[in-house]
mmCIF file of the N, C-alpha and C atoms, coordinates in Angstrom:
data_MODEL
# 
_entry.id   MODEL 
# 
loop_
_atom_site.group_PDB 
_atom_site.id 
_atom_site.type_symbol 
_atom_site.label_atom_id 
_atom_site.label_alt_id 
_atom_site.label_comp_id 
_atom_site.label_asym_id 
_atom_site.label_entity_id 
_atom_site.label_seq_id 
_atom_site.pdbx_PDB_ins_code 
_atom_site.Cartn_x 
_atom_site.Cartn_y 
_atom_site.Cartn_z 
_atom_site.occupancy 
_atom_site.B_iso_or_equiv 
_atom_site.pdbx_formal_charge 
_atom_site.auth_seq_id 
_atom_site.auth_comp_id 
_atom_site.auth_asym_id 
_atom_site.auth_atom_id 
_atom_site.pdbx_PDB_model_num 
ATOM 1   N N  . UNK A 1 1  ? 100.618 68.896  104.280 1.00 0.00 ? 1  UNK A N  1 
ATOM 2   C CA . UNK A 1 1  ? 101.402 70.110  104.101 1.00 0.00 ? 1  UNK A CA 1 
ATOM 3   C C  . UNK A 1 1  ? 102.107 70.035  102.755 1.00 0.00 ? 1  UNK A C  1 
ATOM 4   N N  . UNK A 1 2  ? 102.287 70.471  101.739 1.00 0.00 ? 2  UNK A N  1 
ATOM 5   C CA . UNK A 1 2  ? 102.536 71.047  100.478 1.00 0.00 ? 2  UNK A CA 1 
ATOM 6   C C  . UNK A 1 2  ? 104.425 70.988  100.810 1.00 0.00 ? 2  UNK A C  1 
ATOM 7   N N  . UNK A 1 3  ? 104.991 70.733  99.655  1.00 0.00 ? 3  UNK A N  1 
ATOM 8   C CA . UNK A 1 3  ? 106.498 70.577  99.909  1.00 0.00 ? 3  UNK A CA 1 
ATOM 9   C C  . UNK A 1 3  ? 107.344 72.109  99.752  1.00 0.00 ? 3  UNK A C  1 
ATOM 10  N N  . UNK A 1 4  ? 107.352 72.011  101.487 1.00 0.00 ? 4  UNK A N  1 
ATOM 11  C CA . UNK A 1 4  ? 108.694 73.348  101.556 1.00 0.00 ? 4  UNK A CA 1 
ATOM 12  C C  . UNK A 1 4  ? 109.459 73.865  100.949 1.00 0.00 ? 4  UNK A C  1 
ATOM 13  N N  . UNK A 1 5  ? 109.978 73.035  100.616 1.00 0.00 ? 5  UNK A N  1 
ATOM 14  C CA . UNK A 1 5  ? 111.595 72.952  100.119 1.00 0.00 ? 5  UNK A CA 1 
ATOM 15  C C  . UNK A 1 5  ? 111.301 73.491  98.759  1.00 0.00 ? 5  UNK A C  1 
ATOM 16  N N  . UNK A 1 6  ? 110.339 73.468  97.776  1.00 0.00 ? 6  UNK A N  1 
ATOM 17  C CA . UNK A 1 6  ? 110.117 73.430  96.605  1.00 0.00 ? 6  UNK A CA 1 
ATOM 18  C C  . UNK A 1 6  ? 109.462 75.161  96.320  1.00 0.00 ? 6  UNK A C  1 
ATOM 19  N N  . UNK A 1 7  ? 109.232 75.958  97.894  1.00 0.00 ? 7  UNK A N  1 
ATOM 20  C CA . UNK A 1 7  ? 107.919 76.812  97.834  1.00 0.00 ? 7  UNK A CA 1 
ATOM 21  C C  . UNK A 1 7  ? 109.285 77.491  97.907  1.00 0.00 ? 7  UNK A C  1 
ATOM 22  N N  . UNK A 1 8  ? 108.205 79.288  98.414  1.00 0.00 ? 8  UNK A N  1 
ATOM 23  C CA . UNK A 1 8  ? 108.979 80.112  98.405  1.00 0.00 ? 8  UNK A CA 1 
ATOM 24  C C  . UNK A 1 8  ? 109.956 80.654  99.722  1.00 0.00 ? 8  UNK A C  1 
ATOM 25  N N  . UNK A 1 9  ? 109.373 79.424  100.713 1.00 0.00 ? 9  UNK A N  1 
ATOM 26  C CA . UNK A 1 9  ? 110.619 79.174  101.915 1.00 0.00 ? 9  UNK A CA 1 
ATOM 27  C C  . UNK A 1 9  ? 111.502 79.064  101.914 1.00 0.00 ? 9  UNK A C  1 
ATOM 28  N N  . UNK A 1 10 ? 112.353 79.242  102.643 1.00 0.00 ? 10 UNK A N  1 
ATOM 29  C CA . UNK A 1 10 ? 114.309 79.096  102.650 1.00 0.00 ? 10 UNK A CA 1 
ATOM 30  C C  . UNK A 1 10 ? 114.658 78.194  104.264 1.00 0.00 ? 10 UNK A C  1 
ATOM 31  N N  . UNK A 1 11 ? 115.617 77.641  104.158 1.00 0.00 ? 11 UNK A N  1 
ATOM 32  C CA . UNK A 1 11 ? 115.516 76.307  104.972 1.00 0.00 ? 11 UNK A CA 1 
ATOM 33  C C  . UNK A 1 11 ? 116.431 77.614  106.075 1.00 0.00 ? 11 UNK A C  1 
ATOM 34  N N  . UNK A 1 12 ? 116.951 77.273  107.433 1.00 0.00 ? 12 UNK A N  1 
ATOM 35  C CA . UNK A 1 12 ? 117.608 78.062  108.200 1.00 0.00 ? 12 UNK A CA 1 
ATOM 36  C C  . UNK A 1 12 ? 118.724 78.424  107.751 1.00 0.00 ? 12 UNK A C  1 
ATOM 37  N N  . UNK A 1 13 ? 119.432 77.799  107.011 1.00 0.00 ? 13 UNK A N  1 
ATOM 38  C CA . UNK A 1 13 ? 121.342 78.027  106.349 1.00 0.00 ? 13 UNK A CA 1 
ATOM 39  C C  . UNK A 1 13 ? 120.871 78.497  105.519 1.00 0.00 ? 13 UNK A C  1 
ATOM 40  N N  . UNK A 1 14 ? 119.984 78.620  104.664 1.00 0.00 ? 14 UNK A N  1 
ATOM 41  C CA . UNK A 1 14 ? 119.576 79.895  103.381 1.00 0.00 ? 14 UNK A CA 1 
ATOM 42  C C  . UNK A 1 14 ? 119.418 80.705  103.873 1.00 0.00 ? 14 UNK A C  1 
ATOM 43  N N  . UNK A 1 15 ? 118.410 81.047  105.068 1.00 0.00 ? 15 UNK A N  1 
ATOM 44  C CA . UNK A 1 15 ? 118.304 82.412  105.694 1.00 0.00 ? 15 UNK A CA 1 
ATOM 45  C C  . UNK A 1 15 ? 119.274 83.140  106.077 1.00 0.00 ? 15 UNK A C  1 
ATOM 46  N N  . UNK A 1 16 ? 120.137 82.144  106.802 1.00 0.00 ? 16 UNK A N  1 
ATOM 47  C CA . UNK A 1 16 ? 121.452 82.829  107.561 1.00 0.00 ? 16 UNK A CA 1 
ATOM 48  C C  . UNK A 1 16 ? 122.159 83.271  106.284 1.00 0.00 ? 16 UNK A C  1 
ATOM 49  N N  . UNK A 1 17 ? 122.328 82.590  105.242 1.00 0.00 ? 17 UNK A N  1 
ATOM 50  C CA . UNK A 1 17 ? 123.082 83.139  104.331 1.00 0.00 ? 17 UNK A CA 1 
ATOM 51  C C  . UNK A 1 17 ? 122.845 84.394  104.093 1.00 0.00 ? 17 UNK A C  1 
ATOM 52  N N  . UNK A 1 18 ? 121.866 84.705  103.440 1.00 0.00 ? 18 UNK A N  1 
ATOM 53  C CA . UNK A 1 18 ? 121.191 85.323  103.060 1.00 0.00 ? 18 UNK A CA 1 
ATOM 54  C C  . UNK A 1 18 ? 121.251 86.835  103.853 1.00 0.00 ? 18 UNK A C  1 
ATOM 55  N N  . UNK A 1 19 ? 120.942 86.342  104.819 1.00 0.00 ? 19 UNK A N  1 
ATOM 56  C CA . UNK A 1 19 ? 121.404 87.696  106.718 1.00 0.00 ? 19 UNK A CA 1 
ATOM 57  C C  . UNK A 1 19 ? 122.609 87.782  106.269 1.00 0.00 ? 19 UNK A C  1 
ATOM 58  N N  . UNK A 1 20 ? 123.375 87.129  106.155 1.00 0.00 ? 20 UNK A N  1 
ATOM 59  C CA . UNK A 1 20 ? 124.835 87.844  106.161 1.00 0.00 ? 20 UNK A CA 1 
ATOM 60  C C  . UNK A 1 20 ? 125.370 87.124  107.363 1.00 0.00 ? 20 UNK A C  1 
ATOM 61  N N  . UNK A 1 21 ? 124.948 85.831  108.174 1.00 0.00 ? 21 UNK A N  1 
ATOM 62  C CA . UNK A 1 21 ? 125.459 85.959  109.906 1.00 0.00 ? 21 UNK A CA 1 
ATOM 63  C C  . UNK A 1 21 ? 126.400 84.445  109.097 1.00 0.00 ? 21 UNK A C  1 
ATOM 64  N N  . UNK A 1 22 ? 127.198 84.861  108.899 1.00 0.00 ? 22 UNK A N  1 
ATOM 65  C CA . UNK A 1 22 ? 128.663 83.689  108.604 1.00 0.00 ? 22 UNK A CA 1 
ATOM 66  C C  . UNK A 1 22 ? 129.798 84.066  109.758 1.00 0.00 ? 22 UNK A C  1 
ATOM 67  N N  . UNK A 1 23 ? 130.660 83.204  109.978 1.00 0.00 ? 23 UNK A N  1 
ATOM 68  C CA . UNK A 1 23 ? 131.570 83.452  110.803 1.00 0.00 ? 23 UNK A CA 1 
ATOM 69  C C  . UNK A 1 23 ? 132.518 83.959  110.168 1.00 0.00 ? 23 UNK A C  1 
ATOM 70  N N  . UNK A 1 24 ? 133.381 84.952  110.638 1.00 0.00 ? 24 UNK A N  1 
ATOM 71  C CA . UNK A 1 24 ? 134.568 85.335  109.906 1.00 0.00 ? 24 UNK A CA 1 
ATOM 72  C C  . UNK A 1 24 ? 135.728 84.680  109.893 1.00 0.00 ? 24 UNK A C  1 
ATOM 73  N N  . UNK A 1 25 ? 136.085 83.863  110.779 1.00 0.00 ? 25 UNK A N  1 
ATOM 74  C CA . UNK A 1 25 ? 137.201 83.284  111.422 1.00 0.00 ? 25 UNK A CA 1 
ATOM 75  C C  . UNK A 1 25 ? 136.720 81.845  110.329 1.00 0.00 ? 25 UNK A C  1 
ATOM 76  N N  . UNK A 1 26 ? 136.067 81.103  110.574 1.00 0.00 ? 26 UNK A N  1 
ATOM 77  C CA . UNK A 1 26 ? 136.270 79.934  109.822 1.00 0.00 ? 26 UNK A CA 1 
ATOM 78  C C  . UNK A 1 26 ? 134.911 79.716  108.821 1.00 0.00 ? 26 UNK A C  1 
ATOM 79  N N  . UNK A 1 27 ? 134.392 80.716  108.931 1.00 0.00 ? 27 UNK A N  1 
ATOM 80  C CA . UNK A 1 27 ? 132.801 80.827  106.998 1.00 0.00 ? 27 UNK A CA 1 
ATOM 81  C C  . UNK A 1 27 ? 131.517 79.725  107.821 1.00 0.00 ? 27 UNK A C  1 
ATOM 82  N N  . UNK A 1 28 ? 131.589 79.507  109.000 1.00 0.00 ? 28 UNK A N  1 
ATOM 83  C CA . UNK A 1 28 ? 130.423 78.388  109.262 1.00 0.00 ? 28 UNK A CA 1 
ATOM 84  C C  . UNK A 1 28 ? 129.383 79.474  109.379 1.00 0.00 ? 28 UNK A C  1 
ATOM 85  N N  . UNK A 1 29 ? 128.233 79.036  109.189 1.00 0.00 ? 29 UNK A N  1 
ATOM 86  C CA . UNK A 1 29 ? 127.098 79.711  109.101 1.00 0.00 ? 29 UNK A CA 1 
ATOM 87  C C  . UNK A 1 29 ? 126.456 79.564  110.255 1.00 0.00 ? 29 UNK A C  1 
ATOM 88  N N  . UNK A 1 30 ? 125.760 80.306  111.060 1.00 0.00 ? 30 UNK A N  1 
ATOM 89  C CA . UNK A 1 30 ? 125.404 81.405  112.395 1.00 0.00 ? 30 UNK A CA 1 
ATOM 90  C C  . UNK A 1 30 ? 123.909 80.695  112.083 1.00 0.00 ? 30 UNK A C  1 
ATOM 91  N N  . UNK A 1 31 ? 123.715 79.378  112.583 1.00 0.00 ? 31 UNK A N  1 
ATOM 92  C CA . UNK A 1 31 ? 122.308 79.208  112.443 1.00 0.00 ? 31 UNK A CA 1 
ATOM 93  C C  . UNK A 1 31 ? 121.983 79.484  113.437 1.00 0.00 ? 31 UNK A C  1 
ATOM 94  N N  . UNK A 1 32 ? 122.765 79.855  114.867 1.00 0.00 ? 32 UNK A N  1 
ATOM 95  C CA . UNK A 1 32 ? 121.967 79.607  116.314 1.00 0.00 ? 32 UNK A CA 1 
ATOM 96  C C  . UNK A 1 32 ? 121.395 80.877  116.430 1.00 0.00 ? 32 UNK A C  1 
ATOM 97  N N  . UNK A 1 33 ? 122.201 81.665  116.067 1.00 0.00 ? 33 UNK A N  1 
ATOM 98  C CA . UNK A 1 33 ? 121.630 83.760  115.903 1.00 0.00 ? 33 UNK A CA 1 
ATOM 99  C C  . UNK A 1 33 ? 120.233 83.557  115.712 1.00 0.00 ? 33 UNK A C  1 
ATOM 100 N N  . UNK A 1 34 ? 119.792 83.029  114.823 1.00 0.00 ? 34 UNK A N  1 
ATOM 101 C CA . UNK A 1 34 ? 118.017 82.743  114.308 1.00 0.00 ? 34 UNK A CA 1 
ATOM 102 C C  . UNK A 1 34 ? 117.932 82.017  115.668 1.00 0.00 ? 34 UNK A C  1 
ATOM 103 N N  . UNK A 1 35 ? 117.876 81.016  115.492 1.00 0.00 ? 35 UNK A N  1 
ATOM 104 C CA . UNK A 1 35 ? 116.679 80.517  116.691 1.00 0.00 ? 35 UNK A CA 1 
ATOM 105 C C  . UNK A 1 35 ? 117.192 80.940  117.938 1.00 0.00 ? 35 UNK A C  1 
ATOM 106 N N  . UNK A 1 36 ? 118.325 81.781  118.457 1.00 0.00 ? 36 UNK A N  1 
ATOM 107 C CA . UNK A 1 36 ? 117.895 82.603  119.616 1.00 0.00 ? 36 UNK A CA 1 
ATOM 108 C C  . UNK A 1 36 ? 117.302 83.565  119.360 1.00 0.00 ? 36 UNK A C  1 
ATOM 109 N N  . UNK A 1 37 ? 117.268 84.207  118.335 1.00 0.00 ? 37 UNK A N  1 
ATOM 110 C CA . UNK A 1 37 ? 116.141 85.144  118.257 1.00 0.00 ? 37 UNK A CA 1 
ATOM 111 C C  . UNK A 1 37 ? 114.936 85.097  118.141 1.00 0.00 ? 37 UNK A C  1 
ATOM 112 N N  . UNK A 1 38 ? 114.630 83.664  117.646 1.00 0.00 ? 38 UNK A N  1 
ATOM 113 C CA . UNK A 1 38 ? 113.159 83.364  117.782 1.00 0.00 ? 38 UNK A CA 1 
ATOM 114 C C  . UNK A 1 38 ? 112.688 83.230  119.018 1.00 0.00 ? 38 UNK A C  1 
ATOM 115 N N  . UNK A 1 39 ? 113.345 83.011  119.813 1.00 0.00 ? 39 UNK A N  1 
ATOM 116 C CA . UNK A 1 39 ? 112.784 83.183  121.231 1.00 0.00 ? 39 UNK A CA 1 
ATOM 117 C C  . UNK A 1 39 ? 112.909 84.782  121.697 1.00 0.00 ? 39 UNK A C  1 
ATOM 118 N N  . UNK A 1 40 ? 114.059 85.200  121.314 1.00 0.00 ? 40 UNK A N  1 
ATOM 119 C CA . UNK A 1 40 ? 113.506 86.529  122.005 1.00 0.00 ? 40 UNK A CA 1 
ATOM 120 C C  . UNK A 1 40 ? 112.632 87.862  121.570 1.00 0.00 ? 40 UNK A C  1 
ATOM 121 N N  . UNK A 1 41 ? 112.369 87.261  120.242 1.00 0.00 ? 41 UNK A N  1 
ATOM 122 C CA . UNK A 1 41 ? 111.580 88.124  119.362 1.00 0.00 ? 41 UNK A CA 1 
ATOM 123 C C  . UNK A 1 41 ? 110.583 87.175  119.025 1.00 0.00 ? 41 UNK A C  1 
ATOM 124 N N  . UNK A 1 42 ? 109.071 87.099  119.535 1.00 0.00 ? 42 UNK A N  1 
ATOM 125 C CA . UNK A 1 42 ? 107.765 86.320  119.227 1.00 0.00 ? 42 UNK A CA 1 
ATOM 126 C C  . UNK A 1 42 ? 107.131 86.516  117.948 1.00 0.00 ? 42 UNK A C  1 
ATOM 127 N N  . UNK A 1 43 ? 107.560 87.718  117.469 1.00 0.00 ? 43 UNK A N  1 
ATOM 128 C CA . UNK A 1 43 ? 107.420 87.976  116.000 1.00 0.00 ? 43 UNK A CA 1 
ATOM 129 C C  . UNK A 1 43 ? 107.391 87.565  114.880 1.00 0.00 ? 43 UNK A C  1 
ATOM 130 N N  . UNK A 1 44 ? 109.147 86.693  115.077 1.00 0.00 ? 44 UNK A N  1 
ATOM 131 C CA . UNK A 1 44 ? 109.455 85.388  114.167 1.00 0.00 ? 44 UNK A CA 1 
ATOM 132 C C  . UNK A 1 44 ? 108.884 84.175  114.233 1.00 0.00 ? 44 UNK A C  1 
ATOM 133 N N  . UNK A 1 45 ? 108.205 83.827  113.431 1.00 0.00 ? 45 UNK A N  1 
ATOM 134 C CA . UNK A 1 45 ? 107.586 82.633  113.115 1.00 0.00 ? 45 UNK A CA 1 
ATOM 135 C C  . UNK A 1 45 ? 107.812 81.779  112.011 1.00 0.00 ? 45 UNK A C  1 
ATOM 136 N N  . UNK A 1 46 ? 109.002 81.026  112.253 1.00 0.00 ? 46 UNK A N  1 
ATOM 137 C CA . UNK A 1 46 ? 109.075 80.160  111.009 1.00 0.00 ? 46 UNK A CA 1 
ATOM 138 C C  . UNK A 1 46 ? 108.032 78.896  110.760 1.00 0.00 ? 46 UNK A C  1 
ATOM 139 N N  . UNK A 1 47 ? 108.121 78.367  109.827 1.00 0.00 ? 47 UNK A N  1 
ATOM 140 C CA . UNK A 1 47 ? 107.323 77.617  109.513 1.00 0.00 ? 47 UNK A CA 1 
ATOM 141 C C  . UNK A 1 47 ? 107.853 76.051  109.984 1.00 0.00 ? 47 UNK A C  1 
ATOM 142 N N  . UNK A 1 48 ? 107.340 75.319  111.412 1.00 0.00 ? 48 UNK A N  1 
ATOM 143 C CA . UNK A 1 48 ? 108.030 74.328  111.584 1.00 0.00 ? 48 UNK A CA 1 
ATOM 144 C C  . UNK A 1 48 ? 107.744 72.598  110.479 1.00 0.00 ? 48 UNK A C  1 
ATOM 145 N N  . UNK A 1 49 ? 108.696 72.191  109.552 1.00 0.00 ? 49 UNK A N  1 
ATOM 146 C CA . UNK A 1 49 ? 108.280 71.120  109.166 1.00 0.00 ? 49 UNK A CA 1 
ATOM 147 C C  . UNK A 1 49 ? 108.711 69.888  109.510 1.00 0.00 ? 49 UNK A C  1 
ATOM 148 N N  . UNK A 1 50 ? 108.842 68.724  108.710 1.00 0.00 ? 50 UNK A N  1 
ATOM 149 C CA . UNK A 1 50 ? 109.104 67.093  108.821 1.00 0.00 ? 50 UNK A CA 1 
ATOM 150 C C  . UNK A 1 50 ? 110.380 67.293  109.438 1.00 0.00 ? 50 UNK A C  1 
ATOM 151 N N  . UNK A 1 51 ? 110.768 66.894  110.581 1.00 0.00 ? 51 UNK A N  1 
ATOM 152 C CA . UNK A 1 51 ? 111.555 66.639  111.631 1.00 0.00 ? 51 UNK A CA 1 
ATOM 153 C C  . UNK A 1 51 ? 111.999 67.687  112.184 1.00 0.00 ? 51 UNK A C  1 
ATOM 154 N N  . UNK A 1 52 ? 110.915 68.863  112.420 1.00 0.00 ? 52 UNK A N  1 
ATOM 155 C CA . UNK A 1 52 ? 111.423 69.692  112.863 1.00 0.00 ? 52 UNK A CA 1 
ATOM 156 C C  . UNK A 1 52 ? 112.569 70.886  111.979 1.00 0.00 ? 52 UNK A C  1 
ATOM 157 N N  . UNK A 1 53 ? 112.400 70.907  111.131 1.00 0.00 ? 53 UNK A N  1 
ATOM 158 C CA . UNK A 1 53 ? 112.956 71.927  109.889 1.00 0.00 ? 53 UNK A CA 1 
ATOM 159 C C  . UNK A 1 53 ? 112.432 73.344  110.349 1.00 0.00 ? 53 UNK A C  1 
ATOM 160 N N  . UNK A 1 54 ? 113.424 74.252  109.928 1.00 0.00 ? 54 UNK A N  1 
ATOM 161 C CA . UNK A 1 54 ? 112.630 75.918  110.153 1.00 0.00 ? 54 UNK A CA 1 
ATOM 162 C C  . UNK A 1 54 ? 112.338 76.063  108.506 1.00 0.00 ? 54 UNK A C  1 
ATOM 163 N N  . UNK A 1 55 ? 111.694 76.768  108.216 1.00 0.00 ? 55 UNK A N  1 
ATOM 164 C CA . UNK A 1 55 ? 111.319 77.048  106.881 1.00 0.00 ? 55 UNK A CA 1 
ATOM 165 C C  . UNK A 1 55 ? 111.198 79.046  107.359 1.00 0.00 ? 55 UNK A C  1 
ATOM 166 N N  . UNK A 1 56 ? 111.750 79.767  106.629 1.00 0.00 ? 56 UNK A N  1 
ATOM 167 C CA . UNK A 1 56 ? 111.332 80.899  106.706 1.00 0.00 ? 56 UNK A CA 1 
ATOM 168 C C  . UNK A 1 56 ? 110.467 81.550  105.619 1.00 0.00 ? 56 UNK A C  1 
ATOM 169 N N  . UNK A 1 57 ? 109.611 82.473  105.679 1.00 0.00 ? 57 UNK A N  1 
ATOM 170 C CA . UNK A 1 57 ? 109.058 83.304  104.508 1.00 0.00 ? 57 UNK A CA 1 
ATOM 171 C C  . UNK A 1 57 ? 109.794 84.715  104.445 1.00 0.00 ? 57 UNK A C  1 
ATOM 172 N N  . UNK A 1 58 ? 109.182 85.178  103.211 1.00 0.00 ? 58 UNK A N  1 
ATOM 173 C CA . UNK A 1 58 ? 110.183 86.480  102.770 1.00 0.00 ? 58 UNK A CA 1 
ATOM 174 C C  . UNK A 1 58 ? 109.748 87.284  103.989 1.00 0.00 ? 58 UNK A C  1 
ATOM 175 N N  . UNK A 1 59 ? 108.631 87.602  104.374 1.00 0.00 ? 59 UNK A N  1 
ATOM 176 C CA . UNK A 1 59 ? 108.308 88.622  105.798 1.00 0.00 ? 59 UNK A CA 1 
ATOM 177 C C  . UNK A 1 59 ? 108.832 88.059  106.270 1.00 0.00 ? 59 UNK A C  1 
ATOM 178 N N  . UNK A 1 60 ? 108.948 86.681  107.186 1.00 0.00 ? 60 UNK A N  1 
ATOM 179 C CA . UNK A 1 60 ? 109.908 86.766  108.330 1.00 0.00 ? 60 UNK A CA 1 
ATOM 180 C C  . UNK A 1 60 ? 111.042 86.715  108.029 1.00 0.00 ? 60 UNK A C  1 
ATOM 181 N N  . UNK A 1 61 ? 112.046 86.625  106.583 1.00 0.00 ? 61 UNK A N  1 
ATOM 182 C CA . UNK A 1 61 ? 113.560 87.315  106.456 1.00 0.00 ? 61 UNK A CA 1 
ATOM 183 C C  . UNK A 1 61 ? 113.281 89.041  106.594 1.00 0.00 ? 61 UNK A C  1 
ATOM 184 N N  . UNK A 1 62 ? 112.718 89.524  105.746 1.00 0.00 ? 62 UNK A N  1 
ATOM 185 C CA . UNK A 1 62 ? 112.562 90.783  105.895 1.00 0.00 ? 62 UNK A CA 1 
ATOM 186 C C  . UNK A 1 62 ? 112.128 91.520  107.361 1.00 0.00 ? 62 UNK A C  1 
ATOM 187 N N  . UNK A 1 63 ? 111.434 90.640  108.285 1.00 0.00 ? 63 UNK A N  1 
ATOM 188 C CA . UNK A 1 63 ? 111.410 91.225  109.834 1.00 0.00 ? 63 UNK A CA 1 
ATOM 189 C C  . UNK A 1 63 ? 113.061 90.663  110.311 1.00 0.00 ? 63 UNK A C  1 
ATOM 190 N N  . UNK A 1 64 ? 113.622 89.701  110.378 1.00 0.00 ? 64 UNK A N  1 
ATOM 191 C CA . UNK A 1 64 ? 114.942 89.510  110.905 1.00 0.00 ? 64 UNK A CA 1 
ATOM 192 C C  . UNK A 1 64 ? 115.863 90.398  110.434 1.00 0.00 ? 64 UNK A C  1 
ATOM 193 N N  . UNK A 1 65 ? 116.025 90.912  109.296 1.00 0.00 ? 65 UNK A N  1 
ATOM 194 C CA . UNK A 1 65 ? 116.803 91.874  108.477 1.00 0.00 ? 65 UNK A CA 1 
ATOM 195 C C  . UNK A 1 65 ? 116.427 93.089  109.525 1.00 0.00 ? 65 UNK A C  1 
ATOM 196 N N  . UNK A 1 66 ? 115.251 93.538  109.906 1.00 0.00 ? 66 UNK A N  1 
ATOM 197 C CA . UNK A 1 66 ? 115.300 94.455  110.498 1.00 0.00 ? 66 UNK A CA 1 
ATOM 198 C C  . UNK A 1 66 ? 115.816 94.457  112.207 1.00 0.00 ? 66 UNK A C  1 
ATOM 199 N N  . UNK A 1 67 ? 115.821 93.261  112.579 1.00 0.00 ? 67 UNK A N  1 
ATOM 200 C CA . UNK A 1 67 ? 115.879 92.734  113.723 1.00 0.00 ? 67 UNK A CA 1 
ATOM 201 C C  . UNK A 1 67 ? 117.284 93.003  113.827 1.00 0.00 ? 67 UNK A C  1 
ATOM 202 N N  . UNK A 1 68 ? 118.348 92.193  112.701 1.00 0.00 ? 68 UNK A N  1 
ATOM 203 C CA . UNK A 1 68 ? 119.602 92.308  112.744 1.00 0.00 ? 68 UNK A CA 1 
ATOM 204 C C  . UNK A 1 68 ? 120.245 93.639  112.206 1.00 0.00 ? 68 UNK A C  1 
ATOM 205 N N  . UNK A 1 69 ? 119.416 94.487  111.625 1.00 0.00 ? 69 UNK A N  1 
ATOM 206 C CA . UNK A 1 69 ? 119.786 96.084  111.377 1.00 0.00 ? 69 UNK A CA 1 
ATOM 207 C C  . UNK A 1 69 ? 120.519 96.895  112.755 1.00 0.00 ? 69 UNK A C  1 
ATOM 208 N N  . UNK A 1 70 ? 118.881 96.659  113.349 1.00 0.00 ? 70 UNK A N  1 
ATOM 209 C CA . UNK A 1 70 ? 118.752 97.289  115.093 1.00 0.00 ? 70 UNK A CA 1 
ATOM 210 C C  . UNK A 1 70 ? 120.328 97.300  115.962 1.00 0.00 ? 70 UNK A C  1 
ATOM 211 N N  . UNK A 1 71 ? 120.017 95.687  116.168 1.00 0.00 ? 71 UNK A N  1 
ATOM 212 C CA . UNK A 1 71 ? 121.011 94.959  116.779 1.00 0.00 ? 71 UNK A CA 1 
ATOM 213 C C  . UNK A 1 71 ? 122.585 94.980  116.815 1.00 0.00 ? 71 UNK A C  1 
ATOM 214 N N  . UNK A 1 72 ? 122.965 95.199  115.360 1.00 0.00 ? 72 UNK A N  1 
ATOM 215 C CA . UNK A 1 72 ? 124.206 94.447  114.870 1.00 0.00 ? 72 UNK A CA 1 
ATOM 216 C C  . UNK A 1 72 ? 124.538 96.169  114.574 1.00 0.00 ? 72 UNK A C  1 
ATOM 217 N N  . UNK A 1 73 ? 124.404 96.942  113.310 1.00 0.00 ? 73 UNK A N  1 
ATOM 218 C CA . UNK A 1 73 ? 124.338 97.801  112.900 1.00 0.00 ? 73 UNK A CA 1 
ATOM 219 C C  . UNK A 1 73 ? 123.935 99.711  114.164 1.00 0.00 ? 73 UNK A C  1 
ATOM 220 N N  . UNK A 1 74 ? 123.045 98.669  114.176 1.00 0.00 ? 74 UNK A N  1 
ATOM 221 C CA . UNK A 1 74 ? 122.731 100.333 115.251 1.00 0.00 ? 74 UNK A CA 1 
ATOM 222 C C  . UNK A 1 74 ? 123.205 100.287 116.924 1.00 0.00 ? 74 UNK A C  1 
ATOM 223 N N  . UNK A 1 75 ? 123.319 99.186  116.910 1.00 0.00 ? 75 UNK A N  1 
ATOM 224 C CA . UNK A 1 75 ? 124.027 98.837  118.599 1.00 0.00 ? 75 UNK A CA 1 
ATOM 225 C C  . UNK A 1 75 ? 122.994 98.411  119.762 1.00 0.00 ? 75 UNK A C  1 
ATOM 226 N N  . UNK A 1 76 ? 121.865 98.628  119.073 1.00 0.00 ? 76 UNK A N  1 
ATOM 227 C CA . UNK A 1 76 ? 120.908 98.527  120.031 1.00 0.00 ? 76 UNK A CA 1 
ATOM 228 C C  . UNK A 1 76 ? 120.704 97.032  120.382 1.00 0.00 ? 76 UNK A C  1 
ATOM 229 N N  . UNK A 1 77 ? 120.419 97.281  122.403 1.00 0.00 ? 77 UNK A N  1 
ATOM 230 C CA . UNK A 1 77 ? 120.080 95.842  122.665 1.00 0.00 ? 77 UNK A CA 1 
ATOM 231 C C  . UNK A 1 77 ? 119.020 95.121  122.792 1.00 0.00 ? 77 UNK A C  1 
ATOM 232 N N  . UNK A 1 78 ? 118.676 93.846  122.668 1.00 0.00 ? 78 UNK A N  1 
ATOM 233 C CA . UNK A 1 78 ? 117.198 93.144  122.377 1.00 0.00 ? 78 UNK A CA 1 
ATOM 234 C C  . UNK A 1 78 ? 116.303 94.059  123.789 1.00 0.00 ? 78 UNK A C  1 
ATOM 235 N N  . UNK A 1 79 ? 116.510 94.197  124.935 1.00 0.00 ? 79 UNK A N  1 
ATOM 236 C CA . UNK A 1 79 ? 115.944 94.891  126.274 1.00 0.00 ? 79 UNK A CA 1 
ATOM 237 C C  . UNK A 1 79 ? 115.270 95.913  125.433 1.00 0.00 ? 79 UNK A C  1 
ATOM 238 N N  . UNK A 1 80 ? 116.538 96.821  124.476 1.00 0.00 ? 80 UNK A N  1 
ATOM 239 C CA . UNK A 1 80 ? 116.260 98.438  124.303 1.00 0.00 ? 80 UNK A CA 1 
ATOM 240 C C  . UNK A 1 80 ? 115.785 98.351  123.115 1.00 0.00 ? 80 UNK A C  1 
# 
């Protein structure tokens, strides 16, 4: 496998950054938001690497962006 870290992947705390999912109360970054959503959305497919790392691609930020649009923004629930 070709080195992640170096490509055009983003490790899970880049993604989250990136989403916007920080805590307000104390700035920690919302990595669990992603991987519960990877389970409830089959869609997301990160790229699993060396010890288990998420690696994301720009489509799957750009499908979570829409995921967290829905969700967060429009009110809608994962069911609806």
């Amino acid at each position: 496998m070709k080195n992640l870290e170096d490509s055009k992947y983003k490790t899970i705390s880049e993604a989250a950054k990136e989403l916007g999912l920080i805590n307000k109360k104390d700035g920690s970054i919302q990595t669990h938001t992603l991987r519960y959503w990877e389970k409830q959305f089959k869609q997301i497919k990160p790229v699993i690497g060396a010890g288990n790392r998420r690696y994301y691609s720009d489509k799957s930020i750009k499908l979570v962006k829409r995921i967290k649009f829905l969700l967060k923004d429009k009110g809608l629930t994962i069911s609806g």
